[in-house]
KEVOTI-495832 format. One record per atom (N, C-alpha, C): z, x, y. Coordinates in steps of 0.05 Angstrom, whole numbers, plus 5000, padded with zeros to 4 digits. Each point is the difference from the previous one (the first is absolute). Layout:
% KEVOTI-495832
ZXY
...
This chain:
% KEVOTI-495832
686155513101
497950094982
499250285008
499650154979
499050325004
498050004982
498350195011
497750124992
500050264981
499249994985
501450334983
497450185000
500950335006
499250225010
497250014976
500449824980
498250054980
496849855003
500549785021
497849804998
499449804995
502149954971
498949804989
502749774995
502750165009
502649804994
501449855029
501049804985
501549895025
503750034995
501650025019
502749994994
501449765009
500549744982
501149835030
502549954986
502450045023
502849975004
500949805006
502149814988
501049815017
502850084999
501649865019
502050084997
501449715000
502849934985
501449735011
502950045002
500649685015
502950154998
502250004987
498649844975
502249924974
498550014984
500949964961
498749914983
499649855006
501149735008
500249724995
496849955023
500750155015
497649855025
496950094983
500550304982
497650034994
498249884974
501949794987
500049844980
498849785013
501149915021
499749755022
496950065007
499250225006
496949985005
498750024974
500550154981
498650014973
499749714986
501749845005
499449694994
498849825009
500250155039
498349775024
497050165011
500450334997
497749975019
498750274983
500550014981
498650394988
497949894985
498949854994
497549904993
497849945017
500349855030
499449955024
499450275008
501650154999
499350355017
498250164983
500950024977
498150094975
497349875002
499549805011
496549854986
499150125030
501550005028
498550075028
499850394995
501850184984
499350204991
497250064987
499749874986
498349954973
496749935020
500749855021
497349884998
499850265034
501250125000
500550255025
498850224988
499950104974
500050194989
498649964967
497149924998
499749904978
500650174978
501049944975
500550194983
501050244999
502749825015
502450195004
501350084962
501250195001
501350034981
503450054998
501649854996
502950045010
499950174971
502250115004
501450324983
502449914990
501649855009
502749995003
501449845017
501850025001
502849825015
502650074995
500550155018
502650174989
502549885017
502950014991
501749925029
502050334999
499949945022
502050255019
501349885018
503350114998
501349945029
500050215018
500350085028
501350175017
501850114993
500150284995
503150154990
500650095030
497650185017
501550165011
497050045021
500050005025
498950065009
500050235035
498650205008
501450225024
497450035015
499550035021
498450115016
500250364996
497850075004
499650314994
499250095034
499950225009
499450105025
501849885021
499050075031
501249845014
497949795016
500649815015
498349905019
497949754986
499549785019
498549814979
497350064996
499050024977
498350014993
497849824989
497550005005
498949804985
498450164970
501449804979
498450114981
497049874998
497950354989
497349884987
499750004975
501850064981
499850024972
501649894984
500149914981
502250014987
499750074971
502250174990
499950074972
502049944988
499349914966
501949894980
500150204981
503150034996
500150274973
501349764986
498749964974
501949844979
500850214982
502849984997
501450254989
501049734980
499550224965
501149884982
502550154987
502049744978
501650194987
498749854973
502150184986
499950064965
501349704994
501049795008
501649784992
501549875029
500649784994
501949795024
502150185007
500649955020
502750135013
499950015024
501349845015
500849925035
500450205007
502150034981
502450185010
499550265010
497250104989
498650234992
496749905019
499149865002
499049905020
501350095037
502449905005
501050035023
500550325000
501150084992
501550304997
497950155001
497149954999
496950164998
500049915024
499849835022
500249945030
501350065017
502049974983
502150165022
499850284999
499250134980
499150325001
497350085024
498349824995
498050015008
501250005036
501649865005
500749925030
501350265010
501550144984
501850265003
498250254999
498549944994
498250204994
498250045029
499849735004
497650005019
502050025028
502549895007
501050125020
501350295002
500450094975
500550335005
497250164997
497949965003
498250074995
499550255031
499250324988
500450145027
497249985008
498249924997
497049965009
498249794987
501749755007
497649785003
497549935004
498949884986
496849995002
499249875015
499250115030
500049805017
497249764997
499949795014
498749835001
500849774979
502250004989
501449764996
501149815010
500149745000
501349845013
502649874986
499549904980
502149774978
498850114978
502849964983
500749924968
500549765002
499149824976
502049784996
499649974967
502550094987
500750034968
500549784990
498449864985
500349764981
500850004974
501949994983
501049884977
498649784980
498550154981
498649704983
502549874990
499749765002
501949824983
500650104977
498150044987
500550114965
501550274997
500350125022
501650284996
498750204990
497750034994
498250215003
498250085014
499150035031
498649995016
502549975025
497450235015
501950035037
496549985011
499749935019
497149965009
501950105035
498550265017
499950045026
497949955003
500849775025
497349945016
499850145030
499650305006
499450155020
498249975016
500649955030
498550005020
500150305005
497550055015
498850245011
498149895023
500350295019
498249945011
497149974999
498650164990
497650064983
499149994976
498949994986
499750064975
499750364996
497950115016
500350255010
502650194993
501849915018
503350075004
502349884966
499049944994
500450004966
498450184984
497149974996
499050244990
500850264997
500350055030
501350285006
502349974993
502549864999
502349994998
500150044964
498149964993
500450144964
497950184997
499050185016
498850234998
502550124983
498750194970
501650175001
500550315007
497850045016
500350175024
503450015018
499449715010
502849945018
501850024989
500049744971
502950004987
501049865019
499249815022
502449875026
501049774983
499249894986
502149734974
500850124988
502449955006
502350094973
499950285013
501350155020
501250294996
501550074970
499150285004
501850114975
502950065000
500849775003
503349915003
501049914986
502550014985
501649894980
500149794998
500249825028
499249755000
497449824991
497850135000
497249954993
499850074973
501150214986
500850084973
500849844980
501949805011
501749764986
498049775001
498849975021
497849794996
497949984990
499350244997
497150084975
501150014975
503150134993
499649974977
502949814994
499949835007
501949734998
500949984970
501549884989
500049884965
498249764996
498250054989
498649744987
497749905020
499450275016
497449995018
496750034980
499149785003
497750044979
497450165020
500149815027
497650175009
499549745023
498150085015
499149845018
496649985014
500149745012
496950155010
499649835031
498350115007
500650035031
496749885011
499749805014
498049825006
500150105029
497349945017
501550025033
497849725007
500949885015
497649755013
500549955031
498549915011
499449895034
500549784997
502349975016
500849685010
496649805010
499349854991
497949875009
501649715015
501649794988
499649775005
502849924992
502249895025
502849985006
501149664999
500449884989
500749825009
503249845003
500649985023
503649914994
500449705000
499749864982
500949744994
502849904992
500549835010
502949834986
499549684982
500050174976
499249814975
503349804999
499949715004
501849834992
499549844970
């Protein structure tokens, strides 16, 4: 669970390790978690329910780091396409390892694929929230150098646009749902 920079939103992630298993709780126990949500947070408002798989995920910098932030760019396209989905990730990955001045205070990418083929969601750790701010100063310009590689990823085919959330990890939990 994250806290968002705004005040008033929550972000919660699950992750599973199949369809099948995540069907397996939506039948046995997502109603059960939903009412102890509910009575946690009166007059919660859900937004949505989206699925994403893992395309592609890299550590940025060197050395372990602990992240304090994390930010979501949901980057949209013009229509479905995997194909065109992956190939915007994998740019994104080339970009960011040829990159000649990285924005430091990054930790992880991890690039998700909506099922439906229109949507890539990075879920970026950072160290700070701070150290993101600055990292899109456009003073600095340190995201995305002005590199051919960063060029292709801003202006991709069928890039509609994106928008960029940042929130504080609040509340972790690692369970093994049977």
């Amino acid at each position: 669970m994250h806290t968002g920079d705004d005040g008033g939103t929550l972000l919660h992630c699950s992750q599973w390790t199949s369809e099948e298993a995540y069907q397996e709780f939506v039948r046995n126990g997502r109603d059960a978690r939903n009412d102890e949500i509910d009575a946690a947070v009166p007059g919660v408002e859900r937004l949505g329910l989206d699925t994403f798989e893992l395309y592609r995920s890299g550590s940025l910098g060197s050395g372990a780091r602990e992240p304090g932030c994390v930010v979501t760019v949901d980057i949209r396209f013009d229509g479905p396409d995997p194909a065109r989905q992956r190939a915007w990730v994998d740019a994104v990955f080339e970009a960011l390892e040829s990159d000649p001045a990285p924005a430091p205070g990054g930790v992880s990418a991890h690039l998700h694929a909506s099922t439906d083929g229109t949507r890539v969601v990075n879920y970026a750790e950072w160290e700070t929230a701070q150290a993101h701010i600055d990292a899109l100063d456009p003073a600095d310009g340190r995201i995305g150098s002005l590199t051919p590689q960063w060029q292709r990823v801003q202006h991709h085919p069928g890039l509609k646009g994106s928008t960029v959330r940042r929130w504080t990890p609040a509340l972790s939990i690692g369970a093994e749902l049977r």
